[in-house]
VMD Tcl script that builds the backbone (N, CA, C; Angstrom):
set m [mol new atoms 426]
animate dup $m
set s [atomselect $m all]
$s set {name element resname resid chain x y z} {
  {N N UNK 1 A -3.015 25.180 -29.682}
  {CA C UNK 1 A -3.360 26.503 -29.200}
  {C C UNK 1 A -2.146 27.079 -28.484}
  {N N UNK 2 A -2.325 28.598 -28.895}
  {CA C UNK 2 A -0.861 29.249 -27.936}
  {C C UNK 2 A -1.315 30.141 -26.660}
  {N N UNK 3 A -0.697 30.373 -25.474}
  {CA C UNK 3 A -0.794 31.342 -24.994}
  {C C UNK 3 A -0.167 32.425 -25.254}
  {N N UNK 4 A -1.392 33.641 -25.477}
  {CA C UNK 4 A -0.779 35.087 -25.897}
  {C C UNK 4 A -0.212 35.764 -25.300}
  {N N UNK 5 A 0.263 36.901 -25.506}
  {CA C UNK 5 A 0.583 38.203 -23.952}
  {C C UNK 5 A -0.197 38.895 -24.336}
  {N N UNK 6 A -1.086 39.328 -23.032}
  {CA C UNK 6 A -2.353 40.196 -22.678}
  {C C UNK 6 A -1.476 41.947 -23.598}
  {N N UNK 7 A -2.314 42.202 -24.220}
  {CA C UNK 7 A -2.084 43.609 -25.046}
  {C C UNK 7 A -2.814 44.712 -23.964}
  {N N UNK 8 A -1.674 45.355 -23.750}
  {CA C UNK 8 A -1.552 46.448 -23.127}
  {C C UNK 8 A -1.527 47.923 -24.244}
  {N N UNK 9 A -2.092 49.208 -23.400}
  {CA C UNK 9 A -1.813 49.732 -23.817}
  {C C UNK 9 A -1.893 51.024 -23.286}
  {N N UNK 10 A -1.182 52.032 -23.594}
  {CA C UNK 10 A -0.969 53.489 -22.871}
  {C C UNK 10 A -1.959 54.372 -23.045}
  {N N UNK 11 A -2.805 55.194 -22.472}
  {CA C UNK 11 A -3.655 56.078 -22.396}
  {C C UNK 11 A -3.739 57.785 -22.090}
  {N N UNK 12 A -3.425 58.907 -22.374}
  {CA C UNK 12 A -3.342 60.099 -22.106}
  {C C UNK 12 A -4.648 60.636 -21.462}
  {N N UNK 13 A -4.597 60.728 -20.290}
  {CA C UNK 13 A -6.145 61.254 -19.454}
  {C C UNK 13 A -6.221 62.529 -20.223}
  {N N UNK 14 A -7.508 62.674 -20.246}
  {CA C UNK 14 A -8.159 63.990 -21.262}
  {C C UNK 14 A -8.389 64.905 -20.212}
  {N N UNK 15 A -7.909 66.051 -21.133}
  {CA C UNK 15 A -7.550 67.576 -19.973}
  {C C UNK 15 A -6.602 67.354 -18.556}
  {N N UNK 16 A -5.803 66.735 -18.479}
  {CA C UNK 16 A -5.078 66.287 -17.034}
  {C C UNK 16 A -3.900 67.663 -17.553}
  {N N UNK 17 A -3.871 68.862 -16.444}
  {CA C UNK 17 A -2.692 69.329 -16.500}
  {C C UNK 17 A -1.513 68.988 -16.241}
  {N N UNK 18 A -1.168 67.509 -15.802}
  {CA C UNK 18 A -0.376 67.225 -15.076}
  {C C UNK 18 A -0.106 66.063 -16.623}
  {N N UNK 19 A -0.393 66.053 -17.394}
  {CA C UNK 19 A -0.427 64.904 -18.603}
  {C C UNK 19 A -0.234 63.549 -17.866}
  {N N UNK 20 A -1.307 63.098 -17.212}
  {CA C UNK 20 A -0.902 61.891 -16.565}
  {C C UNK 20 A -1.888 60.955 -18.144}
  {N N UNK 21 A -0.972 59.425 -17.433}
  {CA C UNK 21 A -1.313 58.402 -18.473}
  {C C UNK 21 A -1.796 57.244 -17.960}
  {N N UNK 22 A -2.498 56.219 -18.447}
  {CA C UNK 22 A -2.769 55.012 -17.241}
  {C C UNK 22 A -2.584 54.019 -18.507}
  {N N UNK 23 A -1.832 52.962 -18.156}
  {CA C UNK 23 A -1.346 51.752 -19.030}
  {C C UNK 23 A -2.415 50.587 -18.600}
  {N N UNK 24 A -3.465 50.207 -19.541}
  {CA C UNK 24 A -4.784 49.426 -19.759}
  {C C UNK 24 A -4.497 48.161 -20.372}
  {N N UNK 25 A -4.502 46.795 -18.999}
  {CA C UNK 25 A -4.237 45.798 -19.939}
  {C C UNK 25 A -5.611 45.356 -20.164}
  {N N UNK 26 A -5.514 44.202 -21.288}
  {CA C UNK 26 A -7.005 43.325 -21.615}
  {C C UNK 26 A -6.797 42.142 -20.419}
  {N N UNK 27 A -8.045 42.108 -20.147}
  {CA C UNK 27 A -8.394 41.438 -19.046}
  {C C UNK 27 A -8.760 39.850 -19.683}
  {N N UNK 28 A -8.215 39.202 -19.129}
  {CA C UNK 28 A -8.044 37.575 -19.684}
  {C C UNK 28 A -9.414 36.813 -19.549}
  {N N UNK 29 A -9.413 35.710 -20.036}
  {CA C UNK 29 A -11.067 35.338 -19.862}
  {C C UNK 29 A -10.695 34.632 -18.475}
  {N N UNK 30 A -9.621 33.877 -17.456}
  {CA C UNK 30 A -9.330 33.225 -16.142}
  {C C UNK 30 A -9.498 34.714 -15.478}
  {N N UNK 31 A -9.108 35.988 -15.855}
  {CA C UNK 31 A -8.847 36.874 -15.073}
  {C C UNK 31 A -10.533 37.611 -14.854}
  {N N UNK 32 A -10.956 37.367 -15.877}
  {CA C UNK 32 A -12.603 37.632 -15.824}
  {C C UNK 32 A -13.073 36.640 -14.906}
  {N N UNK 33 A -13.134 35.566 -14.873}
  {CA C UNK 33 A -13.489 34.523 -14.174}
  {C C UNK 33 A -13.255 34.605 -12.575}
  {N N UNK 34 A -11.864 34.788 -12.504}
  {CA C UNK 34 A -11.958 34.760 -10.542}
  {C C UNK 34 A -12.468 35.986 -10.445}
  {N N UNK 35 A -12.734 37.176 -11.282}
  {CA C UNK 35 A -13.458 38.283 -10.623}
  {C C UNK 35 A -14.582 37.841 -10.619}
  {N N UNK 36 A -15.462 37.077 -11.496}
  {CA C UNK 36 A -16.779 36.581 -11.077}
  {C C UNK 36 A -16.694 36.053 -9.843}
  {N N UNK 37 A -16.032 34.794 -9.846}
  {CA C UNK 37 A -16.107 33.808 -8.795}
  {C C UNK 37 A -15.940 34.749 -7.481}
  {N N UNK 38 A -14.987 35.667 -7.177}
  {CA C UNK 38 A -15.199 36.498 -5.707}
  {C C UNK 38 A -15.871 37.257 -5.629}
  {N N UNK 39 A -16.384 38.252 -6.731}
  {CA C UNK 39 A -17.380 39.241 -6.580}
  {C C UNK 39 A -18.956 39.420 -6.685}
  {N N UNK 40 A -19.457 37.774 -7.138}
  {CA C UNK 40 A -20.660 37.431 -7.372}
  {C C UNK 40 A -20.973 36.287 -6.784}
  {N N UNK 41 A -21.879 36.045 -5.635}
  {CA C UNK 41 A -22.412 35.258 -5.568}
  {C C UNK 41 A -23.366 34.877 -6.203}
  {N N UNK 42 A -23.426 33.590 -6.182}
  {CA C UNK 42 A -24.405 32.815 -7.398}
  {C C UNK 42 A -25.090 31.662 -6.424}
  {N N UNK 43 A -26.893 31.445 -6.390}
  {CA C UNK 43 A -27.147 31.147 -5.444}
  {C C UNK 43 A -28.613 29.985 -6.220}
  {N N UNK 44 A -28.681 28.868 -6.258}
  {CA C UNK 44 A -30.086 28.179 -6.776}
  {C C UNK 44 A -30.915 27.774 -6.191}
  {N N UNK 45 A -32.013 28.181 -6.050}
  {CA C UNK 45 A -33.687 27.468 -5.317}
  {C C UNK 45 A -34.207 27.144 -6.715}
  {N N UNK 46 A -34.563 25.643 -6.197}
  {CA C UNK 46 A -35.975 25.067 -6.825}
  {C C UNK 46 A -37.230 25.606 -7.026}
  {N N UNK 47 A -37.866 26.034 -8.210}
  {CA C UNK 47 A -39.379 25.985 -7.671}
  {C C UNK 47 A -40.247 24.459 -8.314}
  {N N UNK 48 A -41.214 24.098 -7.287}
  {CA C UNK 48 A -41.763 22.991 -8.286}
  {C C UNK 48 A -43.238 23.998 -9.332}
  {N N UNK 49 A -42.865 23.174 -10.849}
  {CA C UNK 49 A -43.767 23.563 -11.492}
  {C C UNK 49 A -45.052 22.656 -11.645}
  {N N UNK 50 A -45.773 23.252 -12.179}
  {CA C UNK 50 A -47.403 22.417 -12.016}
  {C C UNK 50 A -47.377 20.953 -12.605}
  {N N UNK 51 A -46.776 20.793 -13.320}
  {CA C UNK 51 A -46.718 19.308 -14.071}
  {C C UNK 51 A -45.523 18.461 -12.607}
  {N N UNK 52 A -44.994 19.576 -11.848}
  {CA C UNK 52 A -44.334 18.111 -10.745}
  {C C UNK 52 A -42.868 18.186 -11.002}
  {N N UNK 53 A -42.443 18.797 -11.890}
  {CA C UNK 53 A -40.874 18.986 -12.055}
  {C C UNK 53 A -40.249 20.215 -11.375}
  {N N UNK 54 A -39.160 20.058 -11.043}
  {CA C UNK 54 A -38.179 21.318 -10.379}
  {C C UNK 54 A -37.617 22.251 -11.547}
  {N N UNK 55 A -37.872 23.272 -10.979}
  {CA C UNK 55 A -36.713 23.993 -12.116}
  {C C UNK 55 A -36.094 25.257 -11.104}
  {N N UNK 56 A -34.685 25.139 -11.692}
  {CA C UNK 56 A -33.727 26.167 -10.883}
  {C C UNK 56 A -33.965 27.599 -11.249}
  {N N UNK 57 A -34.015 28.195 -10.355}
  {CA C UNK 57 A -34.211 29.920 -10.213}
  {C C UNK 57 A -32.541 30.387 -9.718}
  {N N UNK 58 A -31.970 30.908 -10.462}
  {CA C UNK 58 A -30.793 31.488 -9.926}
  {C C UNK 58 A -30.848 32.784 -9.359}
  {N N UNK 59 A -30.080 32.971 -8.016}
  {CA C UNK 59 A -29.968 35.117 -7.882}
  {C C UNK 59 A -28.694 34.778 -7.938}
  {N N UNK 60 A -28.248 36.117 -8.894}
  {CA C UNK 60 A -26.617 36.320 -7.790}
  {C C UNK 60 A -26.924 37.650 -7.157}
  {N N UNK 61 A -25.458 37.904 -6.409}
  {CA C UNK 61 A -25.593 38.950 -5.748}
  {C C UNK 61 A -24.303 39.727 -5.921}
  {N N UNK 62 A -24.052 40.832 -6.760}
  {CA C UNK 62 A -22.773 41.578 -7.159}
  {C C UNK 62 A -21.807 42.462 -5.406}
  {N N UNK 63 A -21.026 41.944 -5.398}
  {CA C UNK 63 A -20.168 42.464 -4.030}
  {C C UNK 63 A -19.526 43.820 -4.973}
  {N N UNK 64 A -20.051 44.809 -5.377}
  {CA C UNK 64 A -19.642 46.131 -6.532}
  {C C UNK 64 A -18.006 46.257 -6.107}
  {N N UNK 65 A -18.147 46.388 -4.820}
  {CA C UNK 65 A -16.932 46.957 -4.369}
  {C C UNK 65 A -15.535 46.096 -4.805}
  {N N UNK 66 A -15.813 44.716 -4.932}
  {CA C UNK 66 A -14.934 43.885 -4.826}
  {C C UNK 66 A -15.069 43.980 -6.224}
  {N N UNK 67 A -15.547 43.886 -7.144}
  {CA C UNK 67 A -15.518 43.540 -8.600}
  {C C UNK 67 A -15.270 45.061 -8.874}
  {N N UNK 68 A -15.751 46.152 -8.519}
  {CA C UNK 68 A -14.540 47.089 -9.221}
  {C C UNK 68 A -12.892 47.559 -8.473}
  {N N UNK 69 A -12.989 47.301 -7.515}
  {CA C UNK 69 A -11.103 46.853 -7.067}
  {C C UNK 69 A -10.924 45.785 -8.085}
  {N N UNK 70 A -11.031 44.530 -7.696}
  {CA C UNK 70 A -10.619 43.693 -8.788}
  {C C UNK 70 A -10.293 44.004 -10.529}
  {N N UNK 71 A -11.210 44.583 -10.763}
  {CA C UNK 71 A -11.326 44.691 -12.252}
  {C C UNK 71 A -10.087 45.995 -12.768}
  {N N UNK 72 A -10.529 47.064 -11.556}
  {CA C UNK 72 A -9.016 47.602 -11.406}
  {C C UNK 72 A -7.589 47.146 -11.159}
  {N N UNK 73 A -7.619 46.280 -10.426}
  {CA C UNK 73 A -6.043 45.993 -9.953}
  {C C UNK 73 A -5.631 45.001 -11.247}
  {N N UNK 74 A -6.725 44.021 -11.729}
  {CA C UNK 74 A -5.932 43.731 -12.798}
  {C C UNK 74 A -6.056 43.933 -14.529}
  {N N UNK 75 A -6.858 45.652 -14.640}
  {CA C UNK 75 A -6.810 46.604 -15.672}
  {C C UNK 75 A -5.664 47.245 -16.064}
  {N N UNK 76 A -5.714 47.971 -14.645}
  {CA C UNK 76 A -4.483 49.176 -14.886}
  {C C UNK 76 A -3.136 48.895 -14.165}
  {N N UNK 77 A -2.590 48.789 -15.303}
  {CA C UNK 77 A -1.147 47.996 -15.272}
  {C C UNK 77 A -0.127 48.971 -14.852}
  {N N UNK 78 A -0.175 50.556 -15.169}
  {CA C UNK 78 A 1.190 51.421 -14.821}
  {C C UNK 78 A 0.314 53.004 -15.083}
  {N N UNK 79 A 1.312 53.719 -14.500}
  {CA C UNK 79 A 0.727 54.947 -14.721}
  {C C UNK 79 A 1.654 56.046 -14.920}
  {N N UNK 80 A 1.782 57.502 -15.296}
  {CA C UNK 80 A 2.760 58.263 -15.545}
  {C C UNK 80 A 2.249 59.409 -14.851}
  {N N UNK 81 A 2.891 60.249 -14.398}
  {CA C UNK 81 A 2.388 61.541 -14.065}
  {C C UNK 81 A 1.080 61.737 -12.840}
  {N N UNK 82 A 1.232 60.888 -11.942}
  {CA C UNK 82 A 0.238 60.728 -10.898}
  {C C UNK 82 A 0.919 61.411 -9.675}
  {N N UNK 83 A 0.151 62.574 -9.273}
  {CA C UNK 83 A 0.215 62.860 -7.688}
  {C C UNK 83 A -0.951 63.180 -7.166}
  {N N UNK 84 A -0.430 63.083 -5.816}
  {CA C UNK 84 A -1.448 63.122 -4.771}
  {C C UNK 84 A -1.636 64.687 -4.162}
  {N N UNK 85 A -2.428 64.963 -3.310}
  {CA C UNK 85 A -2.448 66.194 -2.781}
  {C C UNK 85 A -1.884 67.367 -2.785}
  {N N UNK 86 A -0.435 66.577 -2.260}
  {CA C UNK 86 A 0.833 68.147 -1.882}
  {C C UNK 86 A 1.325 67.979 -2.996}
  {N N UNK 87 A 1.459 67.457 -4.147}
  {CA C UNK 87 A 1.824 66.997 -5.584}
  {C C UNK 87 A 3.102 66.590 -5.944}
  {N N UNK 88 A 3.593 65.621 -4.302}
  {CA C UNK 88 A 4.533 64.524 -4.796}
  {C C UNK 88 A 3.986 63.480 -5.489}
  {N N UNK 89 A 4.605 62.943 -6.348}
  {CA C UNK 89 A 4.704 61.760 -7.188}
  {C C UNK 89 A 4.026 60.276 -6.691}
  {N N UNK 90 A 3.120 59.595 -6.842}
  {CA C UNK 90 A 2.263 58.492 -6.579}
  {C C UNK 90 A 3.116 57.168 -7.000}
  {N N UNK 91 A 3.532 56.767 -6.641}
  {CA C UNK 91 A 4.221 55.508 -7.260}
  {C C UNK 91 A 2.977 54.740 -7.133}
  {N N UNK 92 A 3.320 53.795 -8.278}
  {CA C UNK 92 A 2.455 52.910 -9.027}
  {C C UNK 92 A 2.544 51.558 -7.583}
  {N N UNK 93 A 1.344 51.506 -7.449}
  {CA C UNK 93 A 0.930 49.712 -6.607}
  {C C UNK 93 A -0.481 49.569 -6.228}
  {N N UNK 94 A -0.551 48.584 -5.867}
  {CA C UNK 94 A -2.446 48.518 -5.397}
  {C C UNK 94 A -3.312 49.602 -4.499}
  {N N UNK 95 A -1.995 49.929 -3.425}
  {CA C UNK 95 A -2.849 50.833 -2.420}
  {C C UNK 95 A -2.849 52.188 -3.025}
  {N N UNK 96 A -1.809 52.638 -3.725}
  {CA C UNK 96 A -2.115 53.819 -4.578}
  {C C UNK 96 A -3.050 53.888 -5.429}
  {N N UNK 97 A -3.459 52.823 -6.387}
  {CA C UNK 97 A -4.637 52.725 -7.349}
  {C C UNK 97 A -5.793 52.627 -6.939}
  {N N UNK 98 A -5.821 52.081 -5.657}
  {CA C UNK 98 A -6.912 52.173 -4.632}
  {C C UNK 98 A -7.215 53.705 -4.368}
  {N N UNK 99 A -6.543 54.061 -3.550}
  {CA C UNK 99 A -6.652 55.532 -3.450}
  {C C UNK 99 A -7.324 56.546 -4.785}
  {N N UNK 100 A -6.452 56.275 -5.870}
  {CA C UNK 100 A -6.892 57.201 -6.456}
  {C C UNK 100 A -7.823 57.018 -7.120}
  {N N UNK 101 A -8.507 55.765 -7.074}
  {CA C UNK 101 A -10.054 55.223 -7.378}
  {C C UNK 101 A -10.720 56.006 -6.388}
  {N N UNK 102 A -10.604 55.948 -5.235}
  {CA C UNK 102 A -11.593 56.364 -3.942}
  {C C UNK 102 A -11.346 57.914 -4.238}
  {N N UNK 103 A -9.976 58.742 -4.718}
  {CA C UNK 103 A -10.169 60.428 -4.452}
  {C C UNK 103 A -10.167 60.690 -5.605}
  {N N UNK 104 A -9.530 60.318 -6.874}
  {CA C UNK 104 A -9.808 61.160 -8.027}
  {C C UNK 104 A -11.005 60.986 -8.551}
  {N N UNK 105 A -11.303 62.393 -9.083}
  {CA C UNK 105 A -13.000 62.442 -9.334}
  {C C UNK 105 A -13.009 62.318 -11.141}
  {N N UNK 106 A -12.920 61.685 -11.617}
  {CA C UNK 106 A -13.776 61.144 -12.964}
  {C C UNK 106 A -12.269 59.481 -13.143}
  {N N UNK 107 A -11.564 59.449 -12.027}
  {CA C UNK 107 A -10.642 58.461 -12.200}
  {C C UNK 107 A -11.240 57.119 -12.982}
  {N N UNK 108 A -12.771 56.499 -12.080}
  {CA C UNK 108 A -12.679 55.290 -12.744}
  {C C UNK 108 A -13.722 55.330 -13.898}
  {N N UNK 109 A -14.169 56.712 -14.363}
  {CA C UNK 109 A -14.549 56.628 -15.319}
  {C C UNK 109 A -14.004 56.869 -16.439}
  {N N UNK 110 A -12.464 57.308 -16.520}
  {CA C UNK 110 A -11.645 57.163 -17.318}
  {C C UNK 110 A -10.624 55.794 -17.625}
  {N N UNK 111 A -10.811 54.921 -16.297}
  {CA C UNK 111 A -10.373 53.653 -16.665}
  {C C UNK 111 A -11.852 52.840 -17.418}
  {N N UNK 112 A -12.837 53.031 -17.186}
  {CA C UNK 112 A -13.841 52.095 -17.955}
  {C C UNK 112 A -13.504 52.963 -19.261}
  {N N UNK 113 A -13.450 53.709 -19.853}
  {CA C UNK 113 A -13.589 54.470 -21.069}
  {C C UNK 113 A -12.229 53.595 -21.722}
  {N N UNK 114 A -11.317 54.120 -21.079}
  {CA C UNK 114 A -9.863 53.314 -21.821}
  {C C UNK 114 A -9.955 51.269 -22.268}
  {N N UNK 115 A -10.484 51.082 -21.024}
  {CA C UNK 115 A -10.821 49.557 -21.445}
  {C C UNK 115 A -11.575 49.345 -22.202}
  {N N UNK 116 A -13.046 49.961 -22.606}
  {CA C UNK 116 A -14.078 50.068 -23.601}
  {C C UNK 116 A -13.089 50.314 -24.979}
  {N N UNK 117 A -12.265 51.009 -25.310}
  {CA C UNK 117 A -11.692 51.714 -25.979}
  {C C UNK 117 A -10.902 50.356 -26.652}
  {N N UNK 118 A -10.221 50.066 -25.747}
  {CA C UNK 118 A -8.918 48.883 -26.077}
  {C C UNK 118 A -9.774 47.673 -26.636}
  {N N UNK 119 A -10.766 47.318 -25.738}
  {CA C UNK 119 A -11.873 46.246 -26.097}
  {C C UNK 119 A -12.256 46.284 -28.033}
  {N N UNK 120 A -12.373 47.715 -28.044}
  {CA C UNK 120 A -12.641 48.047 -29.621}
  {C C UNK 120 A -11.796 47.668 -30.487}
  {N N UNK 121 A -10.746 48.197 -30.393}
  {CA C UNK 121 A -9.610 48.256 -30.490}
  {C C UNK 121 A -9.051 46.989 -31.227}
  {N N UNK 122 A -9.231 46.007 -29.920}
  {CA C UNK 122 A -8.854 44.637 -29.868}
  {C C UNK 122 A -9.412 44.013 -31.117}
  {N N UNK 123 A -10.586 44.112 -30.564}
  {CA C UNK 123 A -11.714 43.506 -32.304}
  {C C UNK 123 A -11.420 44.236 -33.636}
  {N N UNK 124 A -11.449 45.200 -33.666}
  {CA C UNK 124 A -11.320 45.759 -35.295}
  {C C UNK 124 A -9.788 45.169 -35.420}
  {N N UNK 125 A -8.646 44.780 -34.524}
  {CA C UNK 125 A -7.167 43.899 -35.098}
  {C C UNK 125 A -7.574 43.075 -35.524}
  {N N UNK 126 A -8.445 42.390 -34.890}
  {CA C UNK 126 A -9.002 41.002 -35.139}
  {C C UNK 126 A -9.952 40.618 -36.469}
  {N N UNK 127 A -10.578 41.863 -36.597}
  {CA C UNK 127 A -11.572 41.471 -37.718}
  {C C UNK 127 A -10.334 42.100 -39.272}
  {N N UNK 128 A -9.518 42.339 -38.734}
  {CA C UNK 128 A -8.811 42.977 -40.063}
  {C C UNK 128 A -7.774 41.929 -40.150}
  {N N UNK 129 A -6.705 41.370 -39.239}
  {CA C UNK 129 A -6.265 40.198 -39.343}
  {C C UNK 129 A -6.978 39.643 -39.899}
  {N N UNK 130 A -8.334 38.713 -39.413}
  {CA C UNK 130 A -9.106 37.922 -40.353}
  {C C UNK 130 A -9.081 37.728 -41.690}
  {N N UNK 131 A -9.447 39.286 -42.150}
  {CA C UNK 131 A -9.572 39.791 -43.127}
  {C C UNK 131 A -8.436 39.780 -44.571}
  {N N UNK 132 A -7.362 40.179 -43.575}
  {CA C UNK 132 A -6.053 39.937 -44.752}
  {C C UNK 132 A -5.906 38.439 -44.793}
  {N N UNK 133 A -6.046 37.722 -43.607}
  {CA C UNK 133 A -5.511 36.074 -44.063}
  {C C UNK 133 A -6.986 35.388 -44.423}
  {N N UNK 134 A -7.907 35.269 -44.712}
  {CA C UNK 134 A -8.380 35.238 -45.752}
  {C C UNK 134 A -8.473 35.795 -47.259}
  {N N UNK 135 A -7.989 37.230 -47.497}
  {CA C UNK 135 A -7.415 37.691 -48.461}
  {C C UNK 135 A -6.306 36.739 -49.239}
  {N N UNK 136 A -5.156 36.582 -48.527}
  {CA C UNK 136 A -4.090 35.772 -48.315}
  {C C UNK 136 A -4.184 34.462 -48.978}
  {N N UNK 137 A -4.926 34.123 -48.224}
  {CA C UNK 137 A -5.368 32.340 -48.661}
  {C C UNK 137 A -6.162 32.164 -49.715}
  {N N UNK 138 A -7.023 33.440 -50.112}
  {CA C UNK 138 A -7.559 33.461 -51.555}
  {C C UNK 138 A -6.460 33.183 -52.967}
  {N N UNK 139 A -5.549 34.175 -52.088}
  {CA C UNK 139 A -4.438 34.245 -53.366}
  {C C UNK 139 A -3.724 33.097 -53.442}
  {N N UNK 140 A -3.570 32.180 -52.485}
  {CA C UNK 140 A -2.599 31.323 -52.490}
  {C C UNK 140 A -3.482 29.962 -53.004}
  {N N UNK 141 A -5.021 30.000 -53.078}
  {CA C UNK 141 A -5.731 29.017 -53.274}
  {C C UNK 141 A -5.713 28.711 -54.773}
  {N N UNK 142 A -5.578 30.313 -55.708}
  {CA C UNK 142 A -5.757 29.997 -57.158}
  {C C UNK 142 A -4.791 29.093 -57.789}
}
mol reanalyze $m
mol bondsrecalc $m
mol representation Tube
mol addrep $m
């Protein structure tokens, strides 16, 4: 098995007069994982059932706040054309992406859209790769 590089990719915010862009990486399955592990607690009680055996009841409990920072800080990889208020220039880092999660108004619903997007994206490479190297190996089988 190899390790890949996470596929990134550039995004043009829709209607932005300012043509800003936000660079969307794929989120790793370890990088999915510690966002579970900090943003969800996961918690088991027993109940006993009538025959005398235990069985586990799980809750978790979603910390929102922490799992969408998280899921942001390690989504959106770069950005182009970002300002703030007086409409100097935003340089790209956590506390800025923070920010403009908390003030721009359709911000993180244009980062879930772009990741949904790439997610697609990702799979139809995948199912078409598939596709040619099985093609491929047909031809090479005769």
């Amino acid at each position: 098995m190899r390790i890949t590089k996470p596929i990134e990719r550039w995004f043009p915010i829709p209607n932005d007069p300012d043509k800003g862009e936000l660079c969307i990486k794929q989120l790793l399955p370890g990088e999915r994982a510690e966002i579970f592990d900090v943003a969800i607690k996961q918690t088991a009680r027993y109940e006993k059932k009538d025959s005398g055996s235990y069985e586990p009841f799980f809750i978790q409990e979603t910390d929102k706040k922490k799992d969408r920072e998280l899921t942001l800080i390690k989504t959106v990889v770069g950005w182009k054309n970002m300002f703030d208020a007086e409409g100097k220039p935003l340089e790209f880092n956590r506390d800025n992406l923070l920010r403009a999660s908390n003030e721009i108004v359709g911000f993180n619903e244009c980062v879930t859209e772009f990741r949904n997007q790439l997610n697609e994206d990702i799979e139809k490479e995948k199912k078409e790769q598939e596709k040619n190297l099985s093609s491929s190996a047909r031809k090479f089988a005769k």
